[in-house]
C-alpha positions in Angstrom: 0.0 0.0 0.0 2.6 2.5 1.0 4.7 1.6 -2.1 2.2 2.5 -4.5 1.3 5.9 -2.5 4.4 6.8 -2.8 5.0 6.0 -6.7 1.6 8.0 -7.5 3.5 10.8 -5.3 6.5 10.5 -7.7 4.6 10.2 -10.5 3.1 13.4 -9.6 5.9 15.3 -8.7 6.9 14.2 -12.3 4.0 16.0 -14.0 4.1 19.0 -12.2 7.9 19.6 -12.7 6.6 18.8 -16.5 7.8 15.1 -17.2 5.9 13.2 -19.4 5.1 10.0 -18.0 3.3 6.8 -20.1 1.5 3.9 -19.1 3.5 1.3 -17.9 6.6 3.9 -16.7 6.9 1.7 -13.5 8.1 -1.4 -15.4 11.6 -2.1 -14.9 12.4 0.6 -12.0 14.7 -0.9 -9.5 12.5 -2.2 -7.1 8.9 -2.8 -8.0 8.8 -6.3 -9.1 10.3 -9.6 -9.1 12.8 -10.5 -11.2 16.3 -12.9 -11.8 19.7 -12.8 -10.6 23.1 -13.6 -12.0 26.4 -14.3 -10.4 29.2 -15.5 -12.3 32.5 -16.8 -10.2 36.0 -17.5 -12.7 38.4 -19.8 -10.9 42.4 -21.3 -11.3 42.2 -24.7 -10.2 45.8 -25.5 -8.3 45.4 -29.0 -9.2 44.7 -30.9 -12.8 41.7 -32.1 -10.5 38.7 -31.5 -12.8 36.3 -28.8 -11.0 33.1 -30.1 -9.4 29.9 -29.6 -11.6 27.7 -28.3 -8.9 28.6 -26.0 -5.4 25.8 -26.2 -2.9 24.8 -23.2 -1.1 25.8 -19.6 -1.7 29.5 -19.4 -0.3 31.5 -20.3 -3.3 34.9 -18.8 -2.4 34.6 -20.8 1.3 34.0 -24.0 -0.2 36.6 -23.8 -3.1 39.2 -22.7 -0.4 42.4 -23.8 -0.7 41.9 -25.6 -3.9 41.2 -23.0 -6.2 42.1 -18.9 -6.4 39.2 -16.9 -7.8 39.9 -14.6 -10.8 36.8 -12.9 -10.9 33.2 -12.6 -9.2 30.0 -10.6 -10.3 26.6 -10.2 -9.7 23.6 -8.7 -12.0 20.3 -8.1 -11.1 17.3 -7.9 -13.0 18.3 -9.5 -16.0 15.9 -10.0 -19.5 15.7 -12.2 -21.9 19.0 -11.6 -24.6 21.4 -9.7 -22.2 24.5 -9.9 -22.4 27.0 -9.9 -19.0 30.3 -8.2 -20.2 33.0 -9.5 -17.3 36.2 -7.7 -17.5 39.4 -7.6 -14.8 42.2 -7.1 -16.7 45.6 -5.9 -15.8 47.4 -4.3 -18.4 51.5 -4.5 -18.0 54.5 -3.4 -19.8 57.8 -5.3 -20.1 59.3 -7.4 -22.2 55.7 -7.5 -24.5 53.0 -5.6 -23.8 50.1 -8.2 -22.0 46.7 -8.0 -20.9 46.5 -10.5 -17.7 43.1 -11.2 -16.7 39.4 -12.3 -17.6 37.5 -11.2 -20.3 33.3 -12.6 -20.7 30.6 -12.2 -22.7 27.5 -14.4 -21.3 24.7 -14.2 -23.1 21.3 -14.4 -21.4 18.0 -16.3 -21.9 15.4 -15.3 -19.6 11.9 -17.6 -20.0 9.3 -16.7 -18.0 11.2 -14.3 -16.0 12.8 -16.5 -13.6 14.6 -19.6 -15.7 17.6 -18.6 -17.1 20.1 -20.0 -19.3 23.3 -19.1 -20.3 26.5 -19.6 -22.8 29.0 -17.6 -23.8 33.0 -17.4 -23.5 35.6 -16.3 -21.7 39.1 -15.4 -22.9 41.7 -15.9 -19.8 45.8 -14.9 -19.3 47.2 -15.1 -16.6 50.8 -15.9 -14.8 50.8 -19.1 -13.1 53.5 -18.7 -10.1 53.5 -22.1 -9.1 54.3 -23.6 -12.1 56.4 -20.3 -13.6 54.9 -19.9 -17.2 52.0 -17.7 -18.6 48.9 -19.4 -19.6 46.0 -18.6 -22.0 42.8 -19.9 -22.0 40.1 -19.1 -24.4 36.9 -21.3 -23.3 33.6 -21.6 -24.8 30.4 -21.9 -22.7 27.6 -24.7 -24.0 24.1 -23.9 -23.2 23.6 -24.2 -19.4 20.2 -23.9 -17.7 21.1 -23.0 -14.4 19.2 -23.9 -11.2 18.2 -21.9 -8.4 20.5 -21.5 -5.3 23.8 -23.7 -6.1 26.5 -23.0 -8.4 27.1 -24.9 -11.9 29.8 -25.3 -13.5 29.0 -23.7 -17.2 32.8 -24.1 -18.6 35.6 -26.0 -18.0 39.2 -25.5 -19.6 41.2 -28.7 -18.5 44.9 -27.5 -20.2 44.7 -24.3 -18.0 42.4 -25.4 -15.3 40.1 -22.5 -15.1 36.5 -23.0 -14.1 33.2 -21.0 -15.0 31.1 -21.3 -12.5 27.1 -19.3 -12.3 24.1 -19.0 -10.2 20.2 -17.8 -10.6 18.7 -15.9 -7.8 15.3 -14.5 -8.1 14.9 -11.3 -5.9 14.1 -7.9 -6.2 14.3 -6.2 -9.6 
C-alpha cells in the first residue's frame, strides 16, 4: 500500500515539474517487481583435479578454499531475456611485451518466463601461473547451461589451464 502511495507521489511530482510519464513507466524501476539474478565466479584450479559440476549453497569462495584462487566474481540483477554480461578484470603491463593479464566474458542471457535462465557464452583468460612459472592462455567456450536456483554450476571447464566458470540464478528484487 505504502509503495504505490508513494510511486503515485513520484509520479506526480513528475508531472508537475513537467515530465511526461506513459503507461506502464513503473516497469523495470529498481524495485517494483520480481525478477532474476546472476552471479558469475571464474576460478584457477591448483590442481589438474577436474572442478566439481555443482557448489551447494551460496558461499562459493569458502568451499573452493584452498583448492582453487578466484579470478573474478560478479553479480547482475534484474536480468531479460537476450542480455549480455560483459565481465572484464584485466591488468594491463608493460615489459618485455605488452600483456593483458586477466578475464574477459561475454555471457549471453536467456530469460523464459522471467525467472529460468540460461546461459552460454565465452571467456578469454591470461594469466601468470607462479607455481608452475609460465604464462597461460585460455580461451573457453560456454555450451548452453540452464542454471538452477541457489547452487553454483559449473558452465565451462578449460582442463589444459584449469580455469572453471562457474554461475548462479537468484530471483529477488528487480
Amino acid at each position: 500500500m505504502k509503495k504505490g502511495i508513494i510511486l503515485k507521489g513520484a509520479l506526480a511530482i513528475a508531472l508537475i515539474l513537467g515530465f511526461v510519464v506513459e503507461e506502464g513507466v513503473t516497469e523495470g524501476i529498481a524495485g517494483t517487481g520480481k525478477a532474476a539474478h546472476v552471479d558469475v565466479a571464474i576460478f584457477h584450479f591448483h590442481s589438474s583435479d577436474n572442478a566439481p559440476k555443482e557448489i551447494k549453497g551460496a558461499d562459493i569462495i569458502t568451499q573452493l578454499h584452498g583448492k582453487a584462487q578466484f579470478l573474478n566474481i560478479s553479480h547482475t540483477t534484474g536480468v531479460k531475456d537476450q542480455d549480455v554480461i560483459m565481465i572484464s578484470s584485466d591488468v594491463l603491463r608493460e615489459g618485455a611485451s605488452s600483456e593483458d593479464f586477466g578475464v574477459d566474458c561475454q555471457l549471453i542471457l536467456h530469460v523464459a518466463q522471467g525467472e529460468k535462465v540460461t546461459t552460454l557464452g565465452k571467456c578469454e583468460v591470461f594469466y601468470f601461473d607462479a607455481a608452475n612459472k609460465k604464462e597461460v592462455a585460455a580461451k573457453i567456450m560456454m555450451k548452453p547451461v540452464l542454471l538452477e536456483a541457489d547452487d553454483w554450476q559449473l558452465v565451462a571447464w578449460d582442463p589444459v589451464s584449469h580455469v572453471a566458470v562457474y554461475a548462479d540464478e537468484e530471483v529477488g528484487t528487480e
